[in-house]
C-alpha positions as CSV (number, residue, x, y, z in Angstrom):
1,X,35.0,149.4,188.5
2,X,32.1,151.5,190.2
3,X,33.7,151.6,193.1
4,X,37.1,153.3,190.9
5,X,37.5,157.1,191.8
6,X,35.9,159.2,189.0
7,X,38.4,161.2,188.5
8,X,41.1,158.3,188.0
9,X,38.5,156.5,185.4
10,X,38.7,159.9,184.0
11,X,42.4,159.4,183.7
12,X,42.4,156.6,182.7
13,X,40.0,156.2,180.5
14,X,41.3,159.5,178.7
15,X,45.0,157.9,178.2
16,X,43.3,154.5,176.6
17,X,41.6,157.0,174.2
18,X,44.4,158.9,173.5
19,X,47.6,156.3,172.8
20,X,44.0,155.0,169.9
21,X,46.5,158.1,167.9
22,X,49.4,155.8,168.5
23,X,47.3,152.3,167.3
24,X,45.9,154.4,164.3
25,X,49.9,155.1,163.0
26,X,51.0,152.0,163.2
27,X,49.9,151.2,159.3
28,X,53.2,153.2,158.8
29,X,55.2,150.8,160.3
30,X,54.1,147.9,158.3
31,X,54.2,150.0,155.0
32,X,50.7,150.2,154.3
33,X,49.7,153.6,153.9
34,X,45.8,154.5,152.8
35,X,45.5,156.7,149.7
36,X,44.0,160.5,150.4
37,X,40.6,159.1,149.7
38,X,40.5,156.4,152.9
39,X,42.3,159.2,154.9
40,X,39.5,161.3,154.4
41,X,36.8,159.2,154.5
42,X,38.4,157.6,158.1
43,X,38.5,161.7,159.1
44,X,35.0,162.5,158.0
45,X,34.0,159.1,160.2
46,X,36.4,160.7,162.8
47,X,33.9,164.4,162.7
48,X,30.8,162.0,162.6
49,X,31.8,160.6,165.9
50,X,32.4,163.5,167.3
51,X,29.6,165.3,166.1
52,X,27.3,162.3,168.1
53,X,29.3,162.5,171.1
54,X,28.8,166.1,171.3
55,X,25.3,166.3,171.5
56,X,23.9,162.8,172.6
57,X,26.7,162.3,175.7
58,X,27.5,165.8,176.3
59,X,24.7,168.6,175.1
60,X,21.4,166.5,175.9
61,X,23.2,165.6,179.6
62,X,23.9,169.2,180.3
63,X,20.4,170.2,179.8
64,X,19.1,167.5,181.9
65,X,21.5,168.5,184.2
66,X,20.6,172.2,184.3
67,X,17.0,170.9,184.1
68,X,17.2,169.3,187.4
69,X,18.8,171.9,189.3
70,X,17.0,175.3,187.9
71,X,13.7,173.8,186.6
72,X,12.0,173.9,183.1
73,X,12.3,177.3,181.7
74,X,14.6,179.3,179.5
75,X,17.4,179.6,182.2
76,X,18.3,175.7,181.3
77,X,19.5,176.3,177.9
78,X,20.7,179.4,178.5
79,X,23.7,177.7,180.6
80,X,23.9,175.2,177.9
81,X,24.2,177.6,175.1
82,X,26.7,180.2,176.9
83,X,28.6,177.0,177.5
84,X,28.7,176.0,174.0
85,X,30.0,179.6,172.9
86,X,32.5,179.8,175.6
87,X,34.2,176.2,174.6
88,X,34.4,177.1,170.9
89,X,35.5,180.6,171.7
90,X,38.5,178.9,174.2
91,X,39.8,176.4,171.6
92,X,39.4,179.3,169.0
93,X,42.0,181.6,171.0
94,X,44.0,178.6,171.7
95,X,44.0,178.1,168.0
96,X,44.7,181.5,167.3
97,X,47.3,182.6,169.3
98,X,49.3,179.5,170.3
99,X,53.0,179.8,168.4
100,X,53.7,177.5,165.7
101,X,56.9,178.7,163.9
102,X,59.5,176.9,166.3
103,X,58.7,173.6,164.8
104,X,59.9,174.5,161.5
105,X,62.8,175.9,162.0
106,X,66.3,173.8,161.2
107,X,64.6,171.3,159.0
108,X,66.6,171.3,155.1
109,X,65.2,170.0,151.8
110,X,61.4,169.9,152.3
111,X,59.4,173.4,151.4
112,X,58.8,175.3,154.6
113,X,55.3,176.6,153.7
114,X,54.6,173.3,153.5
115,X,56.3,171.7,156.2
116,X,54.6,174.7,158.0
117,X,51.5,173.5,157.4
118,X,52.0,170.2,157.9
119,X,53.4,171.1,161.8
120,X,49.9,173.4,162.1
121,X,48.1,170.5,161.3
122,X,49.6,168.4,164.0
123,X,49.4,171.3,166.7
124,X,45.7,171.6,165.7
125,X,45.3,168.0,166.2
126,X,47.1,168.1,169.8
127,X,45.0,171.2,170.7
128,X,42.0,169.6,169.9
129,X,42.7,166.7,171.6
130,X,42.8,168.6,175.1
131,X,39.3,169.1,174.5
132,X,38.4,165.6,174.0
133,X,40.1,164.6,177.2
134,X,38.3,166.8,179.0
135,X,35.0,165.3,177.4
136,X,35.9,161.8,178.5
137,X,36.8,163.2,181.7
138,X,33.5,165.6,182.4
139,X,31.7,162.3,181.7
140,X,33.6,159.7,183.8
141,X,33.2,162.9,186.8
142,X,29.3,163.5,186.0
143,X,28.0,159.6,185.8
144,X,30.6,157.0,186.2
145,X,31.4,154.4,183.7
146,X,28.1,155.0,182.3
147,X,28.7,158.6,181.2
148,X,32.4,158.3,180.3
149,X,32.9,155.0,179.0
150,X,30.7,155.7,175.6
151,X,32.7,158.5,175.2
152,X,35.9,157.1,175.8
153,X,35.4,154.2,173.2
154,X,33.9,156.6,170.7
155,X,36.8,159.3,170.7
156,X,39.4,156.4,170.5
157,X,37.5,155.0,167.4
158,X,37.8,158.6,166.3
159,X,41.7,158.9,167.4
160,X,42.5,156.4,165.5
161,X,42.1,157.9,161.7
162,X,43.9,161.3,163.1
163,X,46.6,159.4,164.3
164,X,47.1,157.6,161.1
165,X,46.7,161.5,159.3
166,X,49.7,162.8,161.2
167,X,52.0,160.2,160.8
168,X,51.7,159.7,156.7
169,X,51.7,163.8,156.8
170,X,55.2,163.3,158.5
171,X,56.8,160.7,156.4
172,X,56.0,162.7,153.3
173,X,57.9,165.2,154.2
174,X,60.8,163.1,155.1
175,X,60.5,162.0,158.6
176,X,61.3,158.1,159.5
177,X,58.9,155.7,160.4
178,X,58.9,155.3,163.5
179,X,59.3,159.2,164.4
180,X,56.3,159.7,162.7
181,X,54.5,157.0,164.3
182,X,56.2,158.7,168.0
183,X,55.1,162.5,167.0
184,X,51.9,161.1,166.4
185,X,51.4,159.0,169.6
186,X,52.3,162.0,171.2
187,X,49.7,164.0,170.2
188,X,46.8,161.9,171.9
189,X,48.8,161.9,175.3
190,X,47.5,165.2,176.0
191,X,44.3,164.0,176.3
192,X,44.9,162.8,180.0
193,X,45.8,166.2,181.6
194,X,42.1,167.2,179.9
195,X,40.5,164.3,181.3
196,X,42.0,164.6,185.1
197,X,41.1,168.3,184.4
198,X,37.2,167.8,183.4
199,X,37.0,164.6,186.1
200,X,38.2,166.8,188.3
201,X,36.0,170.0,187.7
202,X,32.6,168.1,187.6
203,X,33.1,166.2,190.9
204,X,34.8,168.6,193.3
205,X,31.5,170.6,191.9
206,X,28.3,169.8,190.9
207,X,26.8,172.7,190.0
208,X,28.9,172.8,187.5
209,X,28.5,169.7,185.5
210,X,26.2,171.4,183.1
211,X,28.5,174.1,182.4
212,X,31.8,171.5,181.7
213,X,29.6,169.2,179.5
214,X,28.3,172.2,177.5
215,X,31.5,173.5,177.3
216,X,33.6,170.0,176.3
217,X,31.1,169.8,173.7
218,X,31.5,173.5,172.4
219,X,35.2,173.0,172.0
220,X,34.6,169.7,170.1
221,X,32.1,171.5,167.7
222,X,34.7,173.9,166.9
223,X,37.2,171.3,166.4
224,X,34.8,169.7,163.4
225,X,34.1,173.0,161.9
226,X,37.4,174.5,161.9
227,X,39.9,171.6,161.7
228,X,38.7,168.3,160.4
229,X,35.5,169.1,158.1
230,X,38.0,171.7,156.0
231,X,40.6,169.0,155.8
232,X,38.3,166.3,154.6
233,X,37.4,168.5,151.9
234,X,40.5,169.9,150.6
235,X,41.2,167.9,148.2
236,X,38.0,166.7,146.4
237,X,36.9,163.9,148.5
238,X,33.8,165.5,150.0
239,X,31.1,162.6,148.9
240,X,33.6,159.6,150.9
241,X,34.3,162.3,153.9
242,X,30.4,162.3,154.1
243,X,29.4,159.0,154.0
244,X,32.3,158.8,157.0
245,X,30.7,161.1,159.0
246,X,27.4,159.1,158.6
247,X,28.7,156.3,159.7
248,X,30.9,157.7,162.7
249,X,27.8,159.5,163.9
250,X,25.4,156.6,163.7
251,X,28.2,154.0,165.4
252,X,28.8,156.8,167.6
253,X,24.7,157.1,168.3
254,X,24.9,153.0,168.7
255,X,27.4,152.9,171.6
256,X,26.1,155.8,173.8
257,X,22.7,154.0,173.9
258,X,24.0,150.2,174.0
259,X,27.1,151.5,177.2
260,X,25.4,154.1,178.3
């Protein structure tokens, strides 16, 4: 598996984390659908996870990385923290200005502020995924299996509970089962086209494998903060969403020293 191009176990080990948004909806095929409560505790564990991946595979490398090349000094975490700011300023503008309205348009019955919201939720969830592809593949490109492959498993853990989010948001409003379970499969398979990008990136050049790990984990930070922290709270289950993201980070914390 060493010998495996980086950017193809970039690939590769971005799709496996993705279609975990498929395995995560398939509850709804067998009619066994969480309450809000598990939902948001299995999101909050989804934020913890990515909370640990951000800094212990992605921040902590980039400085070590920028370490090596420019020495001790300021200039080290000054390309980590520029990084960090440009990532959550990208997914920001991608959250801000990508259109949305086309996906509720021709549907009867349901309320379209809601189904609006609903079809916001899922584009937030497939533009945040790019991200995380492009975090699996910055790390398959900067170390091999040993950089990417914690990451891999711990964004498919996190996958999982998002995947299971879109597809219950979908059959409320009227979609069938296995639609929803399809719309929300689909929604991880962008994760690939971020992983060949960030495998890509890192390899072709290493001088800037500081900057792409900084900036994978910016986007991811923004992701927590703006999507999936908000939603955990929404509708009084903060003390379960917590003691998910406790869990997800430790777990999370587990795997990237035990693989990596």
């Amino acid at each position: 598996m060493e010998q495996i191009n980086p950017v193809l176990l970039g690939f590769l080990g971005s799709l496996l984390a993705g279609l975990m948004t498929g395995a995560g909806a398939l509850p709804v095929l067998l009619g066994r659908i969480p309450g809000r409560a598990a939902r948001d505790a299995s999101l909050g564990f989804a934020a913890g996870v990515m909370l640990s991946a951000s800094f212990f595979s992605l921040i902590l490398p980039a400085l070590e990385s920028a370490a090596d090349r420019h020495g001790d000094g300021a200039l080290p975490a000054l390309i980590v923290v520029v990084s960090i700011l440009v990532g959550m300023g990208a997914v920001a503008l991608l959250n801000d200005y990508l259109p949305h309205e086309h996906f509720s348009t021709g549907r009867e019955g349901p309320d379209p502020a809601a189904l609006r919201r609903i079809w916001l939720f899922i584009t937030a969830i497939t533009i945040h995924n790019f991200p995380e592809g492009l975090a699996v593949g910055v790390g398959f490109g900067a170390d091999g299996l040993s950089g990417g492959m914690p990451l891999a498993v711990g964004i498919g853990l996190q996958n999982a509970p998002e995947g299971l989010a879109v597809a219950v948001a979908l059959l409320g409003e009227g979609y069938g089962r296995t639609r929803s379970v399809l719309i929300a499969t689909l929604t991880g398979l962008v994760e690939p086209l971020g992983g060949l990008l960030g495998a890509g990136v890192v390899t072709v050049s290493q001088p800037l494998l500081p900057w792409g790990l900084a900036f994978a984990a910016g986007a991811m930070l923004y992701v927590i903060s703006h999507e999936i922290i908000p939603e955990t709270h929404r509708s009084g289950n903060q003390n379960k969403a917590t003691a998910g993201l406790a869990i997800g980070l430790t777990v999370m914390l587990f795997l990237d020293v035990w693989l990596g």
